[in-house]
C-alpha positions in Angstrom: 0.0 0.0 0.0 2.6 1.9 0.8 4.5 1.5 -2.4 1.5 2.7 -4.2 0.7 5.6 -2.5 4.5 6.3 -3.4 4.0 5.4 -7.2 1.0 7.5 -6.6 2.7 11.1 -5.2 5.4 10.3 -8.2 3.1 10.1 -11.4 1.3 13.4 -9.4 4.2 15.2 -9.5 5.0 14.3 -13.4 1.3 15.3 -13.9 2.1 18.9 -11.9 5.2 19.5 -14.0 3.2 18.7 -17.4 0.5 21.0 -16.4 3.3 23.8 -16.2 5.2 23.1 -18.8 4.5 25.9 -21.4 5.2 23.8 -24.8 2.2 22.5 -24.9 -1.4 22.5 -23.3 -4.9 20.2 -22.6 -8.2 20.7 -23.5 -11.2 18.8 -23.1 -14.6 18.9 -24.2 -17.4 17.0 -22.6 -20.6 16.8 -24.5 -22.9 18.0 -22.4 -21.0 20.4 -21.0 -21.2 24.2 -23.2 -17.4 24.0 -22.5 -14.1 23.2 -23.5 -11.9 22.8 -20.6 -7.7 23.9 -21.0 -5.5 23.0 -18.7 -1.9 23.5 -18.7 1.0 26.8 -18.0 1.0 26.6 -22.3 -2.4 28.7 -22.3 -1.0 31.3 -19.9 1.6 32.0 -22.6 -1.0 32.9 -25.2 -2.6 35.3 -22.6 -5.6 33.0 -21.6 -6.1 33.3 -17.5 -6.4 30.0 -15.4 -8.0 29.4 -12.6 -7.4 26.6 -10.5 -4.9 25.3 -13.3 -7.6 26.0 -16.1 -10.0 28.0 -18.1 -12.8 27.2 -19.7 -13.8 28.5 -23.3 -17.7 28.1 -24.1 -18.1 26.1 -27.1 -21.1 28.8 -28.1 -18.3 31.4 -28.2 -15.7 29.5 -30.4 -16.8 31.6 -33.2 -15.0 34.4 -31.9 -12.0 32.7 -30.8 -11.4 30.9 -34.1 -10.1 33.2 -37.0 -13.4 33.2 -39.3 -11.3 32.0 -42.6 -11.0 28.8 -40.8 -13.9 28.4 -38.6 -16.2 26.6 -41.3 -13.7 24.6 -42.3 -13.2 23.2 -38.3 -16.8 22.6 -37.8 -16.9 20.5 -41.0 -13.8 18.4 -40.3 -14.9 18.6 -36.7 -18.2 17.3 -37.7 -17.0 14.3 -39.8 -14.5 13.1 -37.4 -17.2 13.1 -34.4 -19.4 11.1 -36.8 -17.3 8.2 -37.9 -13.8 8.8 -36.2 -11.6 8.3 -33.1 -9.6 10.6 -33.4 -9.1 14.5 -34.2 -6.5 16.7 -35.9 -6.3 19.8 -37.6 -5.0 23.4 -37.7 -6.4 26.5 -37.1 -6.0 30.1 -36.1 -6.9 31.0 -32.6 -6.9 34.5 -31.9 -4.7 35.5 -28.5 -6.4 37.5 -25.8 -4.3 40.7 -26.8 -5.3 40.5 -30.1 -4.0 39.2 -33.3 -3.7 35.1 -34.0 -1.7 32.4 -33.6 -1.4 28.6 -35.2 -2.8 26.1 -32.8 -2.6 22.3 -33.8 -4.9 20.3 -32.1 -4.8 16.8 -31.3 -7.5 14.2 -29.5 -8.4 11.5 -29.3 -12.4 10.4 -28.8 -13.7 8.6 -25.9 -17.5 6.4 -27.1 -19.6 5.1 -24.6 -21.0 1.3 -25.4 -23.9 2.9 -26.8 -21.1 5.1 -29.6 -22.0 8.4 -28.2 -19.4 10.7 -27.3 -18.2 10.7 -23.5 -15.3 13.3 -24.4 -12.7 14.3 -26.4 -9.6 15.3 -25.1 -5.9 16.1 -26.5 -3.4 18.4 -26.4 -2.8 21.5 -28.6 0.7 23.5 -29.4 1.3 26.2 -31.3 2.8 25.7 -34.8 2.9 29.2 -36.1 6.2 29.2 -36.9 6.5 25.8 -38.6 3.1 26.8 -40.4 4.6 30.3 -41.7 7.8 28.3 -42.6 5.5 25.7 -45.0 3.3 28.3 -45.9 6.8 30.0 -47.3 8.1 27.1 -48.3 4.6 26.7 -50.6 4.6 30.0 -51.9 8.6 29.2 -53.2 6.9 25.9 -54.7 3.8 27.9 -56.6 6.6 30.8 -58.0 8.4 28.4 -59.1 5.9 26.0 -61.4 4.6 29.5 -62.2 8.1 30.1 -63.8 8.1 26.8 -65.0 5.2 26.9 -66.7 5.3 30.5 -67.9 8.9 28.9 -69.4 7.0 26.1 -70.6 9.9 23.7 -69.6 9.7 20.2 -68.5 11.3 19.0 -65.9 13.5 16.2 -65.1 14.9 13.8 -62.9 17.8 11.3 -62.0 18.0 10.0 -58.7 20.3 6.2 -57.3 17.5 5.3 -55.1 14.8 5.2 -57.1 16.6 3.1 -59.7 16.2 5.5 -63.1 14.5 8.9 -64.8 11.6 10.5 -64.1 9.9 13.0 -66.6 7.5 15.5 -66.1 4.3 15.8 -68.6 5.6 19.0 -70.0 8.5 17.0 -71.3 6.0 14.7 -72.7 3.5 17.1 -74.0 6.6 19.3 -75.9 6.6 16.0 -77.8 2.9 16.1 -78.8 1.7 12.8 -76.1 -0.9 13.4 -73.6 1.5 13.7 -70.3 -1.1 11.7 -68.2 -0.7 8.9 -70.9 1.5 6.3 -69.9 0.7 3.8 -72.3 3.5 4.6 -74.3 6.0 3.3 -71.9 4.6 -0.2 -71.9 6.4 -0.9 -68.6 9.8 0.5 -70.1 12.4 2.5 -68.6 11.5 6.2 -69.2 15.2 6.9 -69.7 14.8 3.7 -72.5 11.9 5.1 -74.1 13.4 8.7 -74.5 17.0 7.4 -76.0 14.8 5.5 -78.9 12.8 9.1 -79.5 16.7 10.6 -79.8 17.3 11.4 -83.5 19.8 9.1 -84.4 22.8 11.6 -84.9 22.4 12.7 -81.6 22.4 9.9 -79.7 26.0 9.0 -79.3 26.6 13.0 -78.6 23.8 13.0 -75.8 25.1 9.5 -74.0 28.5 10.8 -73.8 27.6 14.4 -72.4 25.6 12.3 -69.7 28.2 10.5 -68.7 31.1 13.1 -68.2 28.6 14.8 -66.4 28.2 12.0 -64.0 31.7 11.2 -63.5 33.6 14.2 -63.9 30.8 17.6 -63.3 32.3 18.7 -66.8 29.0 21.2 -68.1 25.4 19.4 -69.1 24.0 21.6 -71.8 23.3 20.2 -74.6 20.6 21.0 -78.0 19.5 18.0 -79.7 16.5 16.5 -81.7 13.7 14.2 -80.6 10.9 12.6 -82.1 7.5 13.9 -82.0 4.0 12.3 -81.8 3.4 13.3 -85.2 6.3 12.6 -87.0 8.3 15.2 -87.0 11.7 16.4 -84.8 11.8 18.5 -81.6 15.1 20.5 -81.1 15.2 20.2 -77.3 18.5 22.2 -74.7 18.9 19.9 -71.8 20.3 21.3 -69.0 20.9 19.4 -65.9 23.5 19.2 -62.8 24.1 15.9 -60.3 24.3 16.2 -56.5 27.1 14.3 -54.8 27.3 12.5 -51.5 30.4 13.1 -49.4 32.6 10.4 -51.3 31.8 12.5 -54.7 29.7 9.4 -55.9 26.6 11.4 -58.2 23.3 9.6 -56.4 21.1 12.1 -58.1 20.8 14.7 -61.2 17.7 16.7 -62.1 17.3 19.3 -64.9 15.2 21.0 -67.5 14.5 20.7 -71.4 13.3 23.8 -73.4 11.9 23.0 -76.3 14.1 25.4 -78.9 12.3 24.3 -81.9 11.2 27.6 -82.8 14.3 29.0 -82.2 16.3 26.7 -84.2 13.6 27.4 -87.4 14.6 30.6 -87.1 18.2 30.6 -87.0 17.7 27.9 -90.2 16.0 30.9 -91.7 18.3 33.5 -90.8 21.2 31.0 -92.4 18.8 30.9 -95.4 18.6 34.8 -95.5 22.3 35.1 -94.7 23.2 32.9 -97.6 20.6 34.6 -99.8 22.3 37.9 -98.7 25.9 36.7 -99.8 24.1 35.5 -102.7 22.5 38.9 -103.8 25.9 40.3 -102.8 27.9 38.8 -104.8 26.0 39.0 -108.1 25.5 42.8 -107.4 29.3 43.0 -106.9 29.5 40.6 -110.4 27.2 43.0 -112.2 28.8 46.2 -110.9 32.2 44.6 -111.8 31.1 43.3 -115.5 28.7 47.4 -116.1 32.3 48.9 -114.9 34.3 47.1 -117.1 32.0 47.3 -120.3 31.8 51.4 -119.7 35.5 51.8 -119.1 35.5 49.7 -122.4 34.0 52.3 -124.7 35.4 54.9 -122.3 38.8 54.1 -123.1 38.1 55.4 -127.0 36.5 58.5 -125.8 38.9 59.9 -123.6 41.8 58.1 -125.5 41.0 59.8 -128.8 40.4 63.2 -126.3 44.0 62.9 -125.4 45.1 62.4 -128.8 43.1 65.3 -130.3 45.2 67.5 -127.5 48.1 67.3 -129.0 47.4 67.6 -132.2 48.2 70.8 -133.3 46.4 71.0 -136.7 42.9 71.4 -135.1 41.6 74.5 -134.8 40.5 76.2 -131.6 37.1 75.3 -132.2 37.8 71.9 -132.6 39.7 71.4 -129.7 37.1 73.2 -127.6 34.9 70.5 -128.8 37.4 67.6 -127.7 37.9 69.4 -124.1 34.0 69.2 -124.2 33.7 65.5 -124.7 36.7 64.6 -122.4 34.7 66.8 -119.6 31.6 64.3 -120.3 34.0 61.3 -120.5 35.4 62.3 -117.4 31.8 62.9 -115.7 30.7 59.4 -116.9 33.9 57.9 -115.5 33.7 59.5 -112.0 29.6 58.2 -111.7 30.8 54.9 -112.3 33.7 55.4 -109.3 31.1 56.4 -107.2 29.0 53.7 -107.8 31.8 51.1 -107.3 33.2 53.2 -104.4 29.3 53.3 -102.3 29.2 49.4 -103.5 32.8 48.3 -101.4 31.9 50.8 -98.9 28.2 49.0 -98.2 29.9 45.7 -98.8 32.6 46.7 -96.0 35.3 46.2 -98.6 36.7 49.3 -98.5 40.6 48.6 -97.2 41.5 51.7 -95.1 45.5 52.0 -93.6 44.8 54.1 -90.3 47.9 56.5 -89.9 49.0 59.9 -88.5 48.1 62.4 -91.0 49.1 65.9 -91.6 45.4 67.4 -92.2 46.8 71.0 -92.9 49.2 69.6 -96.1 46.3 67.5 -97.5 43.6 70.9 -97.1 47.1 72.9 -99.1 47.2 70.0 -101.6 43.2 70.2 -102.3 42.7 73.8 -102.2 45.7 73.9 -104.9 43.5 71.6 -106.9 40.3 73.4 -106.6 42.1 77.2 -107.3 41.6 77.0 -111.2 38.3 76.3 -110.5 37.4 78.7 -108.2 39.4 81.5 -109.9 36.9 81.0 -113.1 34.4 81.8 -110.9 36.2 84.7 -109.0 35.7 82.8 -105.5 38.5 84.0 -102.6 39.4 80.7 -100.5 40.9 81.4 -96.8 42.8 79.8 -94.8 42.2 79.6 -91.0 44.5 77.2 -89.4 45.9 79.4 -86.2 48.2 77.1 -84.4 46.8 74.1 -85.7 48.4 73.6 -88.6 51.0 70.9 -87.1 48.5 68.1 -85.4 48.3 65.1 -87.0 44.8 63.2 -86.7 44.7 59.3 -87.2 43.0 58.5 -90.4 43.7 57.1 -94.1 45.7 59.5 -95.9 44.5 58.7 -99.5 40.6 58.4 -98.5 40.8 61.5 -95.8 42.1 63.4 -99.5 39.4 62.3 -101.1 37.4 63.6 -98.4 38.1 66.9 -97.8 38.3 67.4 -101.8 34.8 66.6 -102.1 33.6 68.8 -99.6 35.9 72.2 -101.1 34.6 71.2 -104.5 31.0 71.3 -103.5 31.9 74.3 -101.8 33.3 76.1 -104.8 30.6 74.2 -107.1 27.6 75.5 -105.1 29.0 78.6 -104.1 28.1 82.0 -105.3 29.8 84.1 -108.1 32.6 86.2 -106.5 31.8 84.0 -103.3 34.3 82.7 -99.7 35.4 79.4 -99.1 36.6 79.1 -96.0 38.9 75.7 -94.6 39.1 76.2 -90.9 40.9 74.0 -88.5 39.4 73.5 -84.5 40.6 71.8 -81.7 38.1 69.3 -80.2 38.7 67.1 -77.4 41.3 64.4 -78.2 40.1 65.4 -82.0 40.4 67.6 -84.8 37.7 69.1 -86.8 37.5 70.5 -90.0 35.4 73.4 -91.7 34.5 73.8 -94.7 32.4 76.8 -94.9 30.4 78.3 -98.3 28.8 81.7 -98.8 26.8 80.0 -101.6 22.7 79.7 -101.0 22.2 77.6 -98.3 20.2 74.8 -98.2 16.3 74.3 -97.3 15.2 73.2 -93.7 12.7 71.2 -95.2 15.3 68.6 -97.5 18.1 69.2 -95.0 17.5 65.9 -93.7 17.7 64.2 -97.4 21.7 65.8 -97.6 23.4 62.5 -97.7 20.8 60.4 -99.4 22.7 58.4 -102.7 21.7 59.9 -106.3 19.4 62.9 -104.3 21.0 66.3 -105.3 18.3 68.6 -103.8 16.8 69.7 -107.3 20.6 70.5 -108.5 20.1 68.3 -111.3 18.4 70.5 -113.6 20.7 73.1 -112.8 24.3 73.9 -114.6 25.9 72.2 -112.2 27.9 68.7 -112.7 27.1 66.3 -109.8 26.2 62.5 -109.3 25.0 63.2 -106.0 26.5 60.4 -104.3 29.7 62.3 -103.1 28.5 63.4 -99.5 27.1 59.8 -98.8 30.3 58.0 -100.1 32.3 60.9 -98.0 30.4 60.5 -94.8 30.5 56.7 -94.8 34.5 57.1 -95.1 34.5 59.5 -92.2 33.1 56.8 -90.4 34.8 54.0 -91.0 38.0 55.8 -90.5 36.6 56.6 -86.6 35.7 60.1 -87.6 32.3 61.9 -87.2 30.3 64.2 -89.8 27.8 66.8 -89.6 27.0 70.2 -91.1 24.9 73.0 -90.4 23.3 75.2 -93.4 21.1 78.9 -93.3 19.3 79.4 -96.7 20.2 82.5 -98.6 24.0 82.9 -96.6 25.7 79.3 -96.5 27.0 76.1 -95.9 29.7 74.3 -93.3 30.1 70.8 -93.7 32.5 69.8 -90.6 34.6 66.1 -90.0 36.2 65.6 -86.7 38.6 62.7 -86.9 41.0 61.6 -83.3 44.3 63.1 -83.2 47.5 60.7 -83.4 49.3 63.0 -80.9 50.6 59.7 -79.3 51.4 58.0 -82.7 54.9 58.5 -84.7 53.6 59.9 -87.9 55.2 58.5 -91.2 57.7 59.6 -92.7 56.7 61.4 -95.8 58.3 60.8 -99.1 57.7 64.1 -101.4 59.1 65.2 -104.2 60.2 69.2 -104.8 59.4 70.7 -107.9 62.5 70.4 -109.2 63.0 67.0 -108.6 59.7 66.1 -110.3 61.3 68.2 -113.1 64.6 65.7 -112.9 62.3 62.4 -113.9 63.7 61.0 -116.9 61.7 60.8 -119.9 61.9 58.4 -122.3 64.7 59.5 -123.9 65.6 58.5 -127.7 66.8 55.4 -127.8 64.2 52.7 -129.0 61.8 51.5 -126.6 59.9 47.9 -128.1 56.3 47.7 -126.7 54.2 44.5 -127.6 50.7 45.0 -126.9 48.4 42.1 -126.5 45.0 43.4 -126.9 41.7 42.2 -128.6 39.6 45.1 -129.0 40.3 46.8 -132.4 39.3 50.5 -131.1 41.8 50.1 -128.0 44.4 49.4 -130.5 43.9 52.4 -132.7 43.6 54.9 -130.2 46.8 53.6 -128.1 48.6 53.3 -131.5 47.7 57.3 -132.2 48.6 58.3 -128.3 52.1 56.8 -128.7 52.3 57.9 -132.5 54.4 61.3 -130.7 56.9 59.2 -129.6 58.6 57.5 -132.2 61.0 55.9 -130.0 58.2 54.2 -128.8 58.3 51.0 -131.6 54.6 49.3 -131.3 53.6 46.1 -131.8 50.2 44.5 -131.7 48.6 40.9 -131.4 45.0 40.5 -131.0 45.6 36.8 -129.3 47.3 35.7 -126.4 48.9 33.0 -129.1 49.6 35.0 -131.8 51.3 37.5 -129.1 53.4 34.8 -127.4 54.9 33.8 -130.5 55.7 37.8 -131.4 57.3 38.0 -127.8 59.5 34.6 -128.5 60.3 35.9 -132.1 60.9 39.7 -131.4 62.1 39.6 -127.2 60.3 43.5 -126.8 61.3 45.5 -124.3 58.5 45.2 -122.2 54.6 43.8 -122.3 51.1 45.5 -122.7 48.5 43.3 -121.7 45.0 43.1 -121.8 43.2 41.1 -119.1 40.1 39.4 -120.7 41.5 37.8 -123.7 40.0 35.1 -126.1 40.7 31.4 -124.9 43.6 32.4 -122.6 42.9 35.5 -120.3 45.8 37.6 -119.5 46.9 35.3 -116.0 47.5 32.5 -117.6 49.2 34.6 -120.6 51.4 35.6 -117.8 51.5 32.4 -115.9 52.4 31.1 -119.0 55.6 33.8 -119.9 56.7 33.3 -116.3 57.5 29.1 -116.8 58.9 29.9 -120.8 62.6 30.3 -119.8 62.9 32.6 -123.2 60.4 34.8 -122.2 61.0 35.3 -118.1 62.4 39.0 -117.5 60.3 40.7 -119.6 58.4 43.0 -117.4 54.5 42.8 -118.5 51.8 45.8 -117.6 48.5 44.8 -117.7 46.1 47.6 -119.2 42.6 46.4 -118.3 39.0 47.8 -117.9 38.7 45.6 -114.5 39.3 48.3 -112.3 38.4 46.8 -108.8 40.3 46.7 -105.8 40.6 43.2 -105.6 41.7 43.3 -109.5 44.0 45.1 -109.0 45.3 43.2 -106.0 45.4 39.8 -107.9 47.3 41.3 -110.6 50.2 42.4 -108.7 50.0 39.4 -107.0 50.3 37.4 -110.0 53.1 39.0 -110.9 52.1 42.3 -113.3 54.5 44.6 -113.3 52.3 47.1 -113.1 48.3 47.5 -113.5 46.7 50.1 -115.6 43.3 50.3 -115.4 41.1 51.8 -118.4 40.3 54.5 -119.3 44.3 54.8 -120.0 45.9 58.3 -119.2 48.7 58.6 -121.7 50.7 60.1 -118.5 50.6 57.7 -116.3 51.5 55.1 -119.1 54.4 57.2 -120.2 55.1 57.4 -116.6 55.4 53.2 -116.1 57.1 53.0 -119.6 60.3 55.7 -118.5 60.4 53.9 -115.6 60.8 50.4 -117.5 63.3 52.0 -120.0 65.3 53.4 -116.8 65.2 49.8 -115.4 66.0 48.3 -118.5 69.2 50.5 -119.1 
């Protein structure tokens, strides 16, 4: 008895010490009792008084001690589980004496008399806000995310040791075309087996081996490959994917995604396309441009030929010769359009070669202006200089194109200018840059088709004025300022003027080149051609570029001409006769002037004689390929008779 009373005062005392222990708290509820009995230190803690160790709620009043979100929810679980059950469990919010709420989980089991009814329930309740707020966290993370997912429209999948093999999610199904609650495709079958046999058949081998340096050596998983679809045709899917390792490094799991590129990859097969329609238009444009220059330099070659030789004929009278200055002027008018064209062609093509250098700007604006004087002086037009101390920088650009340039902008200047007009060329300091004016007193140009200044072929009405323009000279100039690094702009007030303006970066750090000019005098010192015999052979099929070379050389008898209008026929002249040196035209009958060359350069009796081709196929990259074939030099057509006399001394000199 003793003992028991003992055992007794013990399980007592563990009862006290639950009772105060504030993790947790009791509750009862007795059916026919309008109250729910809590016992416990726990309910103190939420701010509910006990008396006598315990307070009593009144189960008429739980309404306002249950948050009202969840209190028709409770009586409906509460309901069924009193019904049929033996035990109770759910969550809800219970609101604390001092206001606000708290998550309560409460737990019970249910006492039946013999007859079913309910004697009580009773349990214990504890508060799980935190872990609730945690899950409720953890579910709003979850919903983001398939929200991404399926905003992204990815499927998702997954490796993982334990449960033996891949697991695919129905988007990854449905970017296929299957129903992703369909199974019946798998026929029992290994997911990851079903989806290697879908693999297009190039890709397999590439998709098995990026899987398993993945898994053995975390090298990156990101691969585009094809799969089969429902109805037949491929899916171009990006798999991306990373394994998880356990502390010996062994992968035991991967998961990833595939995004179905499909569209994307159609596209970039139509960009390709487009691309390689582009080249293709590109190309014949540059063929068609290449084959109109060289049939207009063809004919062109007469005309200003025959102009040059009707210069030096003294017998014509003054009319006459006006006439001939007057068709060389057209000649030369015709020839510049097609440079133009040819010159906006390489520049849209980006095939303009540029050789970025420091450049003297105030020497090439001396060299222009001494160009343009004749002209202006005709039309009684003062040009100033305003250089101030400027005159030495040096600005990084091409020397040859930054020429070309500012003489376009100084001869529109002149050109649109106003009789007895100013041209002013003004260098200014800029930042790290140098800009340069040209400014006009000529009649301005309209607000209105100011923005249309550098469209190709538009010259603002000028056309069916006096003046000679092709009206693609400011957009070939301003898309050479810019490939050299350089900016344009200009600024215009109808009835007083024009200044165009380029700012190009100066080379103040930058050696410039050393420049290798000649004096007058020692321009002067060049050696002619002398007066002893000088043998020309000229290869050449057209019959009116014979004649009119024949008449230009027909001055200098020293000069002794021969012609061939076949490459055989003039192979045979050059093994029979051994001239001097080699005129050669490039598109020949049934050998074209390369091989003509190739084939002098492997005859040991002809190697040494220096060959100059004369052709009408006047592109950069013709002209490249010549002198890398081995031309000694290459003429293009229209021929000036100086520059040929030019080559020839300097053969003659050679030769001597």
């Amino acid at each position: 008895m003793q003992d028991f009373k003992e055992f007794q005062s013990v399980e007592f005392q563990c009862y006290q010490r639950l009772l105060k222990a504030e993790g947790f708290g009791f509750w009862e509820w007795v059916p026919e009792e309008d109250a729910v009995h809590l016992r416990g230190g726990f309910w103190r803690t939420l701010g509910y008084e006990l008396g006598d160790s315990e307070s009593v709620v009144r189960v008429s009043r739980l309404g306002e001690v249950i948050h009202s979100e969840d209190w028709h929810g409770f009586l409906k679980t509460t309901a069924r589980v009193l019904g049929r059950g033996h035990r109770m469990q759910q969550r809800v919010r219970v609101r604390h004496s001092q206001g606000g709420y708290f998550w309560l989980c409460l737990d019970g089991e249910i006492t039946r008399r013999r007859d079913l009814q309910i004697s009580c329930v009773s349990g214990i309740a504890f508060d799980v806000s935190s872990q609730q707020e945690l899950e409720q966290r953890l579910q709003k993370s979850e919903e983001r995310l398939m929200r991404i997912l399926d905003s992204s429209n990815d499927g998702i999948w997954e490796w993982t040791e334990a449960l033996g093999g891949f697991h695919f999610s129905d988007r990854c199904w449905q970017q296929l075309g299957y129903d992703g609650h369909d199974d019946a495709m798998l026929m029992g079958r290994n997911r990851l087996e079903v989806w290697r046999e879908l693999i297009h058949p190039e890709d397999r081998a590439r998709f098995h081996q990026h899987l398993v340096d993945h898994l053995k050596d975390d090298s990156t998983f990101d691969l585009e490959y094809r799969v089969a679809t429902k109805s037949g045709g491929w899916c171009w899917i990006r798999a991306r994917g990373q394994c998880h390792r356990d502390g010996q490094g062994r992968a035991v799991s991967m998961s990833g995604t595939n995004m179905d590129i499909t569209e994307l990859k159609h596209t970039e097969e139509r960009l390709v396309f487009a691309r390689e329609e582009a080249v293709a238009a590109s190309q014949a444009k540059s063929r068609f441009l290449s084959s109109m220059s060289h049939e207009l330099r063809t004919p062109l070659n007469a005309i200003l030929g025959y102009c040059q030789v009707f210069a030096m004929d003294s017998a014509l009278s003054e009319q006459q010769q006006q006439s001939a200055r007057e068709i060389r002027k057209a000649g030369n008018h015709l020839l510049q359009l097609i440079n133009d064209v040819m010159d906006l062609s390489r520049i849209e093509a980006g095939q303009m070669s540029l050789s970025q250098e420091p450049v003297l700007v105030s020497r090439l604006l001396e060299e222009c202006l001494t160009w343009i004087k004749p002209l202006a002086d005709v039309r009684r037009i003062r040009i100033l200089r305003d250089y101030g101390v400027l005159g030495e920088i040096y600005v990084l650009a091409d020397a040859t194109r930054l020429k070309q340039v500012l003489l376009n902008l100084i001869s529109n200047a002149v050109k649109y200018n106003r009789e007895s007009g100013l041209v002013t060329a003004r260098l200014q300091a800029s930042t790290g840059a140098l800009r340069v004016d040209i400014e006009d007193t000529g009649r301005g140009i309209e607000e209105a088709r100011q923005a249309e200044i550098f469209e190709p072929f538009n010259r603002l009405g000028a056309e069916s004025s006096a003046i000679e323009g092709t009206g693609v000279g400011l957009s070939i100039t301003r898309q050479l300022v810019n490939s050299m690094g350089g900016e344009m702009g200009f600024r215009s007030t109808p009835g007083k003027g024009s200044c165009f303006w380029v700012t190009f970066p100066s080379a103040a750090d930058q050696e410039p080149a050393v420049e290798q000019n000649l004096s007058d005098a020692e321009i002067e010192q060049q050696p002619g051609l002398g007066d002893a015999p000088l043998r020309v052979l000229y290869i050449e099929d057209n019959p009116s570029n014979i004649r009119v070379l024949k008449q230009m050389l027909e001055a200098w008898p020293q000069v002794r001409l021969e012609v061939a209008d076949e490459p055989f026929y003039g192979l045979y002249l050059a093994r029979t006769s051994r001239p001097d040196v080699v005129l050669m035209d490039i598109n020949l009958p049934r050998m074209d002037g390369f091989e003509t060359l190739l084939f002098m350069q492997q005859d040991p009796c002809l190697q040494g004689i220096p060959v100059v081709a004369l052709s009408a196929n006047a592109l950069p990259q013709d002209i490249e390929r010549g002198k890398a074939a081995g031309f000694f030099e290459y003429l293009t057509k229209p021929v000036e008779l100086p520059q040929l006399l030019a080559v020839l001394a300097r053969l003659k000199v050679g030769g001597q």
